[in-house]
N, C-alpha and C positions, 0 to 999 in steps of 0.2 A: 415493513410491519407485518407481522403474522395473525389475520384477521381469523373469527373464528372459522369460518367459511375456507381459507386457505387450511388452517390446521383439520379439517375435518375431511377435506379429498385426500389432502398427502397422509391422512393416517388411513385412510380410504387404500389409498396407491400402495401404503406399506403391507396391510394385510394381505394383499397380492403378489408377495415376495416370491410366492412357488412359480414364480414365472407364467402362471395361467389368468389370462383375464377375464374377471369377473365383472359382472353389474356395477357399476361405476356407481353413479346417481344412490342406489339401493344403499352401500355400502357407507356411503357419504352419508346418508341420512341418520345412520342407525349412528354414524360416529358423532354427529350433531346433536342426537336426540342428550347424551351424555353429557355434554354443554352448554345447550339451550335450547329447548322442546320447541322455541318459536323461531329456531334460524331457518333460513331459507338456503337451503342447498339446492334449489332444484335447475333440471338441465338449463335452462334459461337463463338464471345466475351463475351457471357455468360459464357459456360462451359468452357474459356481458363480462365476466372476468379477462376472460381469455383477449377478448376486445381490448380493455382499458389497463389491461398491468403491463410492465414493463418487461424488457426482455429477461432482468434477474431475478424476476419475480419466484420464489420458491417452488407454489402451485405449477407456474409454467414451466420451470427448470423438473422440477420432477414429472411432470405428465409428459413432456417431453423422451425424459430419458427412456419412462418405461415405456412409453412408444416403442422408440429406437431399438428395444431389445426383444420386445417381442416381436417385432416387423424384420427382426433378425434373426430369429432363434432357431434352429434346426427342426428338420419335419421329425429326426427322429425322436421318442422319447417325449415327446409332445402331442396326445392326440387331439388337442385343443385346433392345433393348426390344421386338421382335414386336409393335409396333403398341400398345401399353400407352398408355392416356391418363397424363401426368404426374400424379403423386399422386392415383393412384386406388390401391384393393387390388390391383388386378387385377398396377397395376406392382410394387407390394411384392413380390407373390406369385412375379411374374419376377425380381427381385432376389434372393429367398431363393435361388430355385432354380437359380439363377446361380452364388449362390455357394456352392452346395450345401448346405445346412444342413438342418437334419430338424425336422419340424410343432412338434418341442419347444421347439428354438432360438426358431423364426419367434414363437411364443406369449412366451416370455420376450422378445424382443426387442421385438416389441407392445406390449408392457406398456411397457420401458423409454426405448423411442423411436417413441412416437405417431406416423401418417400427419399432416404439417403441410396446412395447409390449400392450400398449393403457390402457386404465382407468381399475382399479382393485379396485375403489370403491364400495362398497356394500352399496345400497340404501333400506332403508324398512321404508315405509309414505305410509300415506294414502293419498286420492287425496289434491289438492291444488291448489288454483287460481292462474297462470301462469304470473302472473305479470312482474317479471322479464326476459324481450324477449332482442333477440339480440339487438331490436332498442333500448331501454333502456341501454343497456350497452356499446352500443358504444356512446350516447348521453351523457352518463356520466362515464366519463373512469379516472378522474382527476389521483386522488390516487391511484387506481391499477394500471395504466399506468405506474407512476412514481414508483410504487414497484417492478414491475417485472422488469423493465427497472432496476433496485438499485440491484437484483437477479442476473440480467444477466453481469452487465457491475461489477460491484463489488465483487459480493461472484462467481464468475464464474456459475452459474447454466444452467443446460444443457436443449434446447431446449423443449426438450420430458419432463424434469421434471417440466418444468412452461407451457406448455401445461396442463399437468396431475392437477397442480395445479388451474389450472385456472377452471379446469371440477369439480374438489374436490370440489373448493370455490361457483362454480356456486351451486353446489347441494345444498350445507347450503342455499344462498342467496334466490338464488327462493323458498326458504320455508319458509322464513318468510312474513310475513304480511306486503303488499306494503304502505309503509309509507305514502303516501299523502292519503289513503283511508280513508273517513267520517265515516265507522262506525270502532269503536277500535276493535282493535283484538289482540292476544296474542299466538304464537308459542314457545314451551317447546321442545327441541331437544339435543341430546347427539351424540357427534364426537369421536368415538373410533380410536384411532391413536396407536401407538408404544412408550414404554419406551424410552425418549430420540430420537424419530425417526422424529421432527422436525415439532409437533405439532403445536407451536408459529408462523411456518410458514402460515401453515394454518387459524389460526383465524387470522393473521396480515392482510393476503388477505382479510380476510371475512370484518374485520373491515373496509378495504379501498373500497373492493364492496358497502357496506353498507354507508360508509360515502357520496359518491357517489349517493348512492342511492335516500337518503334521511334520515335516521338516524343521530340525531344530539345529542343526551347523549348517549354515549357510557362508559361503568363501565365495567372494569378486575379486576375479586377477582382470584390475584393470590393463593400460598398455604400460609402458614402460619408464614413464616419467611421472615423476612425483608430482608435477601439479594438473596430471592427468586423473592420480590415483587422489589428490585433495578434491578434485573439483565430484568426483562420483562420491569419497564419503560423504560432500556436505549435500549433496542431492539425497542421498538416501536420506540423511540426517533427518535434512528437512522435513521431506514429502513423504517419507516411511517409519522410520525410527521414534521421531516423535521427543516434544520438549521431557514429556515424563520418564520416559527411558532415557535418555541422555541426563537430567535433573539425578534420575537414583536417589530422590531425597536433599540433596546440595540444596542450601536455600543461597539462592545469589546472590544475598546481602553480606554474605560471611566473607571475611575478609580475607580467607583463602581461595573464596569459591575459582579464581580462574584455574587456581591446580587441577580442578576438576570437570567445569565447565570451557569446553574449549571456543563457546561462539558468543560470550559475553561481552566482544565487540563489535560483533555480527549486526549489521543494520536491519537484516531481517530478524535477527532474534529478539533485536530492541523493541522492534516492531512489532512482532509476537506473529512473522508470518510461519513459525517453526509448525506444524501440526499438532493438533493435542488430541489427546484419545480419552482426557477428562478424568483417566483417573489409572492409577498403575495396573495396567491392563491386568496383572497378577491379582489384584486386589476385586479385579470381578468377573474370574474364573478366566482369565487369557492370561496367553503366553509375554513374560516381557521381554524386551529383545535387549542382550548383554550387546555393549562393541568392545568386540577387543581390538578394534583400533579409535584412533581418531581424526580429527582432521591433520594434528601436525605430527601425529606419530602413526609411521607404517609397522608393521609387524615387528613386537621383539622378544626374543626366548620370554618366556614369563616365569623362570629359573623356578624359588618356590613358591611361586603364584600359580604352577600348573591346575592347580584345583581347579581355575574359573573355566578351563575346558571340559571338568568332569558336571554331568547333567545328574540333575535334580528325578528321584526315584520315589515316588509315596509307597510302591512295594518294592522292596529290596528282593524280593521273593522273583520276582519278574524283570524281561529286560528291559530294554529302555523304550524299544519298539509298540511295545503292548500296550492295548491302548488305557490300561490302566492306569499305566506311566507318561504315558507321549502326550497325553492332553492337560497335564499338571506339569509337566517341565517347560521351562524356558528355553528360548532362543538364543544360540550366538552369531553374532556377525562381526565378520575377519574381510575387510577389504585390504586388497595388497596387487602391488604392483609384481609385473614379471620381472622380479627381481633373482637373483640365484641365491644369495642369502638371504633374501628376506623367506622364500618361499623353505628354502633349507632349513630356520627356524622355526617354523610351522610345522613341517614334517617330522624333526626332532620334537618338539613337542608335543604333537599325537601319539609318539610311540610311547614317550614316557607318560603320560595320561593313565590313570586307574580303572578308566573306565575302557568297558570293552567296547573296540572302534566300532567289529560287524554289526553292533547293534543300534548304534548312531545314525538313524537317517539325514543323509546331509545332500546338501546343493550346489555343487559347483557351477558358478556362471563365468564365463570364460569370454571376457568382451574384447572385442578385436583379436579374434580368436587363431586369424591365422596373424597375426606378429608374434613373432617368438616362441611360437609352441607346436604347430605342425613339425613333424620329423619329414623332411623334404631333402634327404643329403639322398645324393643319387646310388640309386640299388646297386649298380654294378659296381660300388665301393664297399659296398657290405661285402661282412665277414660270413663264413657260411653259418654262423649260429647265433650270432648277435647282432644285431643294429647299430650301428652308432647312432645318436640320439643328440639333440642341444640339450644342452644343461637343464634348458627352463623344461623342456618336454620330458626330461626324464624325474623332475621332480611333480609335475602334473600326472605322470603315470604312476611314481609310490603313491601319488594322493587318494588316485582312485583304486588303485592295488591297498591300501593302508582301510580304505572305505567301502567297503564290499557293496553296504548298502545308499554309493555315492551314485548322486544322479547327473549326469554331463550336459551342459547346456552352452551352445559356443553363438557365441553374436557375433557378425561381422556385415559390411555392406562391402567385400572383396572376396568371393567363397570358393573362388576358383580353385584355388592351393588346395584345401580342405577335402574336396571330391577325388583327390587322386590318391589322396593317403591309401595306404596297405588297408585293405577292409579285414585281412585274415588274420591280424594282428590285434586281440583286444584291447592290447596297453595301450593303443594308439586313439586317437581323439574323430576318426571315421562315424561321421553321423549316422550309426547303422540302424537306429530305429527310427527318425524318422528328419527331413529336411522341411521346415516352414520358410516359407518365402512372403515376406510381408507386405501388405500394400502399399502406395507411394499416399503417404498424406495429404488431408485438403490442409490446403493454402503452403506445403513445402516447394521449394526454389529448387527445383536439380540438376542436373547437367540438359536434360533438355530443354530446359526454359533459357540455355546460352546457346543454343545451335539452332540453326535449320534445318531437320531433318526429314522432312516431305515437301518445300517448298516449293509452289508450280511455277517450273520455267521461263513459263509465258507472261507471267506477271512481274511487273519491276519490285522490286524489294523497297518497302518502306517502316517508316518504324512500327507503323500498326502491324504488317502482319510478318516483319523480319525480327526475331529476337536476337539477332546478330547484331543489326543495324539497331535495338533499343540497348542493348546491355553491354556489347562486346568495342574495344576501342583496341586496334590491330595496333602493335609495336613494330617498329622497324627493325630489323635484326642485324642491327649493329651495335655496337657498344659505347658505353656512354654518351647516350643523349637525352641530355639534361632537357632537351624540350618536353621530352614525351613523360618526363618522372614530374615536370613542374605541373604538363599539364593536366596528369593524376593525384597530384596535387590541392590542385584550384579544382577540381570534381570533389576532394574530400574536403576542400572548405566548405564552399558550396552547397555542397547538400548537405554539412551542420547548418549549416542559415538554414536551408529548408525546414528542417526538422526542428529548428526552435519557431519558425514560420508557423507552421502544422501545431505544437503544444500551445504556441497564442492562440490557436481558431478550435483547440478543442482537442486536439489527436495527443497520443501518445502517453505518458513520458517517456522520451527517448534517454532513458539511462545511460546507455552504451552510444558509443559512435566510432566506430575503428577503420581504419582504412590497415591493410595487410600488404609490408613487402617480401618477396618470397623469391630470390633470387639465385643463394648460395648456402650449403650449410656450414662453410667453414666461417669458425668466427672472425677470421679478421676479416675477410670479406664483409659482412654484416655490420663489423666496424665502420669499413669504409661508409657501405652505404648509408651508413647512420651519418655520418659527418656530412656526406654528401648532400642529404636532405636537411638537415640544419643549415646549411649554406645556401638551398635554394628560399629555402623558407625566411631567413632572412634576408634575403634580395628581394623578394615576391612583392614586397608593396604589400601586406595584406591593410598594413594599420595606413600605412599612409597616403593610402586612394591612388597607388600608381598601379596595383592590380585591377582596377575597375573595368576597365576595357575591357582586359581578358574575361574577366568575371561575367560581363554581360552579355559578352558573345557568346561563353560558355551554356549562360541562361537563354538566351535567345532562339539560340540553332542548337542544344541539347533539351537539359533538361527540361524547358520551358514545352516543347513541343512532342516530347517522348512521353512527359506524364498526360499529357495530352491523349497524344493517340492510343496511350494503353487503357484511360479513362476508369482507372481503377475506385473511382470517390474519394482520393484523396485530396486534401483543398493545397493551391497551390497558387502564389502572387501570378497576379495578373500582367506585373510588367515587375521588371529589376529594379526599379526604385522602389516595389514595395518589400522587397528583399534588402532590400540594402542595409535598413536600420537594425538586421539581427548579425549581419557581417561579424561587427567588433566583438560581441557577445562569443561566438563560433570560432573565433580567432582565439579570445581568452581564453576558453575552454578549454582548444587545443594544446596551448602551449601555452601554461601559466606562469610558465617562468621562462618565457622563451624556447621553450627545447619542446618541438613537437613530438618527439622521438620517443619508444620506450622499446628498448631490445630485448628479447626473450632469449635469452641462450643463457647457458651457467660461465659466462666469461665474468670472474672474477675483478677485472680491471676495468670496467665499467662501473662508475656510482650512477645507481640510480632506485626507481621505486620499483616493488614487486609487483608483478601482473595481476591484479586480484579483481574479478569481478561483484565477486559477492562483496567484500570488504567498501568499494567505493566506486566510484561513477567514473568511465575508465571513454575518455574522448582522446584518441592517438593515435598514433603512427607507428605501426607495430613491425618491431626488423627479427626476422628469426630465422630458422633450421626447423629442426627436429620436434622440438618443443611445441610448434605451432603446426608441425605438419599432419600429423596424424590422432582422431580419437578427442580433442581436445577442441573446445567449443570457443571459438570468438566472437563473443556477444558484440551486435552493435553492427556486423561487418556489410563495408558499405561500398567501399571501392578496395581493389587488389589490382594488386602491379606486381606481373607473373611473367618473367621470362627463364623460370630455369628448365632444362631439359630433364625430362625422366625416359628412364629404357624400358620401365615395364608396366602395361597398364594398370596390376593392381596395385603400385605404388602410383600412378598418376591421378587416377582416382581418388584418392584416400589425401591427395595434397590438396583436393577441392573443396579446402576452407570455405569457399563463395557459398557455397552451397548450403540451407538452411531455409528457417522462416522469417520470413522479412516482414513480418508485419507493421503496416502504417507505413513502411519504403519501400515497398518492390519495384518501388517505378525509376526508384532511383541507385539502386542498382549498377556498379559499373564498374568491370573485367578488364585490365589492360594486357594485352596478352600477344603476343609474338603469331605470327599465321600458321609455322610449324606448332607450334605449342595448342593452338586453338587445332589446329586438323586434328594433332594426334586422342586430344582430349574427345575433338568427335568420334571419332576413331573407338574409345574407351565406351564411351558413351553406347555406342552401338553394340559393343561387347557384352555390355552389362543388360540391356535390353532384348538382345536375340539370347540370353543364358536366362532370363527372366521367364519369357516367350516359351521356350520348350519345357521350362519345368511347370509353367499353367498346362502343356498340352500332354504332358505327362503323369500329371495329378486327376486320373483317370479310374473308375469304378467300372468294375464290368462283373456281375451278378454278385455284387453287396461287396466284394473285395478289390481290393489295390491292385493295378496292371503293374505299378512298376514301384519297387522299394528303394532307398537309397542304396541298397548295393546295387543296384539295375541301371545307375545313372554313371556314366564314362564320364569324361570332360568332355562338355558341351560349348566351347568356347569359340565363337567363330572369330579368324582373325584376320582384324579389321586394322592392319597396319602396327600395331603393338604386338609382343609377346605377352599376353595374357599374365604373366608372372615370372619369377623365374625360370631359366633351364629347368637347373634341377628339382624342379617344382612339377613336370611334366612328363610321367610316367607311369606305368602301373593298370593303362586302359590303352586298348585297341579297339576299336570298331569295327564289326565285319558287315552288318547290315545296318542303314539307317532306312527305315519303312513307313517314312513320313510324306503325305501328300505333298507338301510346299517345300522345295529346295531352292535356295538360294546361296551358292558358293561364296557369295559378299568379297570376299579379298583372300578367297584363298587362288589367286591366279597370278598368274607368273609377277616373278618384279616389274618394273620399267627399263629394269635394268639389263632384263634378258630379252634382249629385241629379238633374238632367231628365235624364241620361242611363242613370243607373241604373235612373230610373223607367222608362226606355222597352225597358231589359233586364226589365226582370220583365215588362211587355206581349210583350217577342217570346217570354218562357219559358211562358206562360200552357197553348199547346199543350202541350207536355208537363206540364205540373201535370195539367190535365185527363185527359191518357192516364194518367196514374200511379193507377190505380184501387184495384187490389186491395192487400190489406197482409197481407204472408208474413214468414215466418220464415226468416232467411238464415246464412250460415255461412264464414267465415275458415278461416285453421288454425288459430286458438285462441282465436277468440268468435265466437259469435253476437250478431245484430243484426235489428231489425225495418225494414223497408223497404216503401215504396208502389212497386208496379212497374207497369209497363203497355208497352206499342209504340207506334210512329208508324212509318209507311215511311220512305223512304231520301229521297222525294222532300218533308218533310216535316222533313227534321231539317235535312236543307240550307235550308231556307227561313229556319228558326226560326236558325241558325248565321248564316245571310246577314243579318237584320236586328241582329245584335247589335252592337254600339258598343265600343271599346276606347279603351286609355289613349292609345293610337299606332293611325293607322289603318292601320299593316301590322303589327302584331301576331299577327293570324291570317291572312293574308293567306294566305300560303304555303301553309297545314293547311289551308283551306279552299277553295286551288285544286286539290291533289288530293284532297281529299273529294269535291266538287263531280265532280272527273273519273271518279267509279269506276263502274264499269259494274251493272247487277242484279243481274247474275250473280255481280258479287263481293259485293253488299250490296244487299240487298233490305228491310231493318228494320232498325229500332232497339229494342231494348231500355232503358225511361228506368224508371231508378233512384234511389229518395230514401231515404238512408238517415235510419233517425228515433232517435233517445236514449231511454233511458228515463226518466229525469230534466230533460232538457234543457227549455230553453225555445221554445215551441211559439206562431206565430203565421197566421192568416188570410191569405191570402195573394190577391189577387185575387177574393176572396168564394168561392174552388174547394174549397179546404180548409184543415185546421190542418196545419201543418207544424213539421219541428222546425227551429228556429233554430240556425246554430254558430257557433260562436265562433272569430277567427280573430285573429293578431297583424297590426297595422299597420306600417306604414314612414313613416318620419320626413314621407315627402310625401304621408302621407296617402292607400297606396296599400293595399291589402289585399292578404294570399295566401287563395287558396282551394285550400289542396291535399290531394289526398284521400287517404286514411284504408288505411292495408296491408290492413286486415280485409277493409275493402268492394270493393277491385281486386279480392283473393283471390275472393270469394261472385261473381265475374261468369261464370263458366264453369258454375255449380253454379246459374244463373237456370232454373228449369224451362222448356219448350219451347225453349231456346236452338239453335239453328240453325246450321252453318256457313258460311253468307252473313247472320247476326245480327252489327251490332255493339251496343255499348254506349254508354249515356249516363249518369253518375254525377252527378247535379244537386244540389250545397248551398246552400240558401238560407244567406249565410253575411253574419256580421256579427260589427265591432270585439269583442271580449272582454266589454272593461270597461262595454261599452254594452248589454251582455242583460240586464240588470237593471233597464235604465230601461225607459220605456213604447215601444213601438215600432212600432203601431199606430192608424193615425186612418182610422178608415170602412173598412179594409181592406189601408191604402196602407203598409205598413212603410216607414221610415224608413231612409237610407243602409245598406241592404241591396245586396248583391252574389249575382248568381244565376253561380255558380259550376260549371264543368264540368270532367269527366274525362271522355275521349272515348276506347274501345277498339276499333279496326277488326277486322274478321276475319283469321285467318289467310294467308288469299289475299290479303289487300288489301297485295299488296306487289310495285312496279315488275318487270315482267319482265326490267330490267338490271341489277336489283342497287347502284340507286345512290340513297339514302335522300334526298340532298339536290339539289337542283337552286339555280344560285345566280349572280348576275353580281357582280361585282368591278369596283367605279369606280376607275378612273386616273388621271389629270389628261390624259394624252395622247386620253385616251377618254370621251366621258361614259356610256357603259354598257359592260363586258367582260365575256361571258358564258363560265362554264364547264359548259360541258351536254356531251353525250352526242356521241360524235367521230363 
């Protein structure tokens, strides 16, 4: 209920739209005086509100948000903030006093809206006309308005995360070229987001900023399957677009209305959770947005329909850019798949269009941006004056050739491809203005919430602090066994009991419930496996209580004890008989006519129902390929049964369906996956994080401007047992200098395979084993560890760096041209550091000493990582006599896992051992320009293009 006291702060909060916070209290009053001279707004009635209303409460959802945005908002452009680091206390503390409130308020407010952890975007562009200012955005707010408002009141979204989004979105927007500007321009930019981590949210904002803006053709090339490209129009539909622009008048009692109306059996539409904007945004001075697609139809000639691309002009006198014209025209929006006809129909009919294209500001968003649209065919096959091109990229190229004034925006959570594209080539999709890298969401599931990737050795792994041992269930790598498919199975029974468990005591609705298998893309494999699981499913005893056993073991010694130890606040039965009674229920569910099964592929010879989430409540057993691999969201997903092999990480990646928001089950949760499948995934994992990693420490200002632009970024991919992408995907960047403090080769060292080369790394490490004399007691931020430490000079570690051997011989290349470069005076020692286990296994090593063995995961070619340890980074500054011209050498004698347990020494010579290093330069040891990378770019026109220092 909207009491007068809550309407009189929130109109309070609205008059502060310019983003500066004013007298709170003051403001309130004067809106109250207007509705009753005797209400009581005063601050005391504030915090007893603040006290007693609930969390949906309007007042506390809007005081909240504008919190969030002013405790985030940039020093620049804001003198309100007195220089305040965004979401520190220091800005809270400005905030309060801002808004006048007294130490009591500030304390209850504390409490009830936490300082969020603030923007974890990563910006790297070059400079850029500032067009888009606050006055701009709050002058035109239509569509973003109405989306975040559809974020907050509908999908529950928490204050700090549409804050956070709103900083995200702002970043893209003010980078593109201000639409009403006379002369064209054209901005190319790439948004690296998270598998599944909520991408769509993102560009849907960008579209609504931009539609707002002044952008009025607006084109989403979803990925490449139709119910990739159904599932993003009816998201727009939804949460953008809006019932009144889809309606156009249609009353939906007519009894043609579905010719027109494409979601008139839409559960959400029955419902009315469509968005409404109250009235045909056209009808009170906004833009309305046309689809020239819809849900069940992708793009098609619109023969002489071409008109509905030609925009709406109130001077004919003027073009369409002007803002005479651009703030009276309407919106189109064309979502299409990367299809070659479909996108060839679209091209064709821009050309024949009446209207002139240069003067059309338009928005390309390009999602999963490198499928099928990077031009990646290897250079030394090019022609000397043309490119060959894929079909889809050469129809993406006349788009923005046809669109002078087109603005490029590419999404992907695999952006490796993308960086090596030709830069000198402008038809090509090279993010050259600028690359956003987006933060990992609160409460998303990612790949590292299935690995252990800093876990201390010395501790036994359990389910509390191993996410291996909570979420990950190893498959044996053999073929057909039916144990381990049954007992992925009885995990996806299982935890539907749970989840209808949890909607009894209050949680959820669990709409979805899916369990994913993902084995093969061929269909008749996927045949198979569908029969297969029909077969076990009706052996399984689910209805006739001969499953119970398993079932309660399964309850007992898993789930029972894992949601336990993850102690997430989910409610969960205290013993398996109080699960028992939701069994039958979770069985019907699944398999309402017997057949748990639902296959996604386009195999024709299968009868069955369509995958539709939005249409109905979708509890199954989902058998796919393609369709379910990539881009495409599987609501519900709760177990996967994963044993197919992939070759390159950024397709390995992108198959990790698991990965999303688990809300009300992340405890339940659960991966069946092959050990090679799981290494390599760690593997990928670590990829995506050390390329994360260097573009935050590359998003760098040094006196008001950019150190480095996205032509200044090579492939950063370090490899961690996968090929990052394709071959031919890897070209066009060499490294000459890498001039970064912290070096870690991670797996760029010999295979396992090349024992005379690994042997001849433990001969160039020998030097340092022998310096590592003394054994001290070291220290983390939160364990200690015992270590062999000792020095060598500067002129001694480059030696023992120079003979070592790698997988690629420019690997180190680069790190070890500026090593090699650094003067005494910046580094005069090393510091060589061996951390030892307590437990671990301990081998001779060159007859010098016993040393501790680690254990490291492989990659499918037989490559190892050797990467070192949070603890032991931390314990480097804390090395007693440490020196400011000291750096560091962190050395693991390191070896396969599953291989410490066999013998691994003869006469002293261990066996496929990897002498592993972490290398940390001093503080000084950092270019006096400021610029981390040093790098040449091959062309075809060139055989070597260097970008150095002007």
């Amino acid at each position: 209920m909207i009491t007068p006291l809550i309407q009189a702060y929130t109109s309070a909060l609205r008059a502060m739209e310019d983003n500066t916070p004013r007298g709170l209290v003051r403001r309130a009053q004067v809106e109250a005086d207007d509705l009753d001279p005797d209400l009581d707004v005063s601050e005391e009635k504030l915090r007893e509100h603040l006290e007693t209303s609930g969390p949906d409460d309007k007042l506390r959802l809007d005081l909240h948000l504008n919190l969030a945005k002013w405790d985030n908002a940039p020093i620049s452009g804001n003198s309100w903030t007195y220089d305040t680091e965004p979401n520190s206390e220091e800005r809270r503390t400005r905030v309060i006093a801002a808004l006048g409130l007294s130490s009591e308020t500030a304390t209850e407010i504390a409490r009830h809206f936490p300082l969020a952890k603030g923007d974890g975007t990563t910006v790297i562009a070059g400079p850029w006309d500032p067009w888009y200012t606050e006055e701009v955005k709050r002058a035109r707010d239509f569509y973003w308005g109405h989306y975040i408002d559809y974020l907050r009141t509908r999908r529950g979204w928490h204050a700090d995360a549409i804050a956070n989004l709103d900083t995200a979105t702002t970043h893209v927007v003010e980078r593109l070229t201000e639409p009403s500007r006379e002369k064209a321009g054209s901005t190319k930019g790439l948004v690296v987001g998270y598998v599944q981590s909520g991408k769509t949210a993102n560009f849907t904002g960008v579209i609504a900023k931009s539609i707002d803006a002044g952008y009025r053709l607006i084109i989403v090339m979803t990925g490449t399957t139709n119910i990739l490209r159904e599932q993003t129009q009816r998201r727009l539909d939804m949460e953008l677009v809006g019932r009144e622009n889809i309606l156009r008048g249609t009353e939906e009692s007519e009894p043609d209305a579905a010719q027109f109306i494409d979601y008139l059996d839409d559960e959400d539409w029955i419902a009315d959770r469509f968005v409404r904007h109250g009235a045909w945004p056209s009808e009170i001075g906004r833009p309305d947005i046309h689809r020239m697609t819809n849900r069940q139809f992708d793009y098609r000639r619109l023969q002489q329909g071409r008109s509905a691309l030609e925009f709406e002009r109130r001077d004919r006198t003027k073009p369409l850019w002007h803002k005479d014209n651009l703030f009276t025209s309407d919106a189109r929006l064309i979502i299409v798949k990367k299809n070659a006809t479909v996108l060839n129909n679209l091209v064709k009919d821009l050309k024949n269009t009446a209207d002139r294209l240069e003067n059309i500001p338009a928005l390309i968003i390009d999602d999963e941006s490198d499928q099928a649209s990077v031009n990646t065919t290897d250079p030394r096959k090019w022609s000397e004056d043309q490119k060959e091109r894929t079909t889809i990229n050469k129809h993406l190229s006349t788009l923005l050739d046809l669109l002078p004034r087109a603005q490029y925006i590419g999404y992907t959570a695999t952006p490796f491809a993308n960086v090596f594209v030709d830069p000198t080539d402008a038809a090509d999709i090279f993010p050259k203005d600028y690359l956003i890298s987006l933060e990992r969401p609160l409460g998303y599931m990612g790949a590292e919430d299935f690995h252990d990737l800093d876990l201390d050795p010395d501790v036994a792994p359990n389910f509390s602090n191993s996410k291996e041992m909570a979420h990950l269930r190893l498959l044996l790598d053999q073929k057909d066994d039916d144990d381990e498919l049954q007992a992925a199975l009885d995990s996806f029974v299982i935890t539907a009991a749970i989840k209808l468990y949890r909607e009894a005591h209050g949680s959820g609705p669990f709409k979805h419930h899916t369990m994913l298998i993902h084995e093969t893309m061929r269909k008749a494999g996927q045949r198979s496996r569908a029969e297969t699981i029909q077969e076990l499913w009706r052996s399984a005893g689910y209805m006739s209580g001969r499953a119970n056993s398993r079932l309660q073991s399964l309850f007992d010694e898993d789930f029972a004890p894992v949601s336990q130890a993850l102690d997430l606040g989910y409610s969960m039965p205290a013993r398996y008989e109080d699960l028992a009674q939701f069994l039958g229920e979770a069985v019907r569910r699944i398999a309402p006519n017997g057949n748990p099964v639902l296959v996604v592929n386009s195999d024709k010879d299968i009868e069955q129902e369509d995958l539709d989430f939005d249409k109905r409540s979708v509890w199954r057993v989902l058998v796919g390929g393609n369709k379910l691999a990539r881009g495409f969201t599987v609501e519900g997903l709760t177990v996967t049964y994963y044993s197919r092999r992939v070759g390159h990480a950024e397709a390995l990646m992108q198959m990790g369906r698991w990965f999303g928001f688990r809300q009300g089950y992340r405890d339940l949760v659960r991966l069946f996956i092959t050990p090679g499948v799981r290494d390599a995934f760690e593997a990928a994992c670590r990829d995506e994080e050390h390329f994360r990693s260097e573009l935050r420490q590359y998003a760098t200002m040094v006196d008001g401007r950019p150190v480095f632009t996205p032509f200044d970024i090579p492939p950063l991919v370090a490899r961690h047992g996968l090929r990052p992408t394709a071959a031919n995907k890897m070209y066009n960047a060499k490294l000459v200098e890498r001039r970064t403090r912290t070096k870690e080769p991670s797996s760029g060292y010999p295979l396992l395979t090349n024992q005379a080369a690994l042997d001849r790394n433990i001969d160039a490490c020998v030097p340092l084993l022998r310096a590592a004399k003394d054994r001290v007691l070291l220290s983390g931020e939160k364990r200690k560890f015992d270590a062999f430490l000792g020095e060598v000079s500067h002129q001694e570690m480059v030696s023992v760096l120079s003979a070592l051997e790698w997988a690629t011989p420019d690997k180190f290349t680069a790190d070890l041209a500026w090593i090699s470069s650094l003067a005494e005076d910046v580094i005069d020692r090393w510091d060589v550091m061996l951390p030892q286990q307590k437990s671990g296994r301990r081998v001779n090593i060159r007859g010098v000493a016993d040393f501790t063995v680690h254990g490291r995961t492989v990659g499918a070619d037989e490559s190892i990582r050797g990467n070192s340890e949070s603890a032991h980074r931390e314990a480097i500054d804390k090395i007693p006599g440490r020196t400011p011209t000291s750096g560091c050498a962190i050395l693991y004698p390191v070896m396969k896992k599953d291989e410490l347990d066999r013998e691994i020494t003869t006469e002293g010579y261990p066996s496929r051992m990897v002498m592993a290093l972490m290398l940390q330069l001093p503080n000084d040891a950092l270019p006096s320009d400021h610029r981390p990378l040093v790098y040449r770019v091959v062309v075809p026109e060139k055989p070597l293009y260097a970008i150095v220092d002007a």
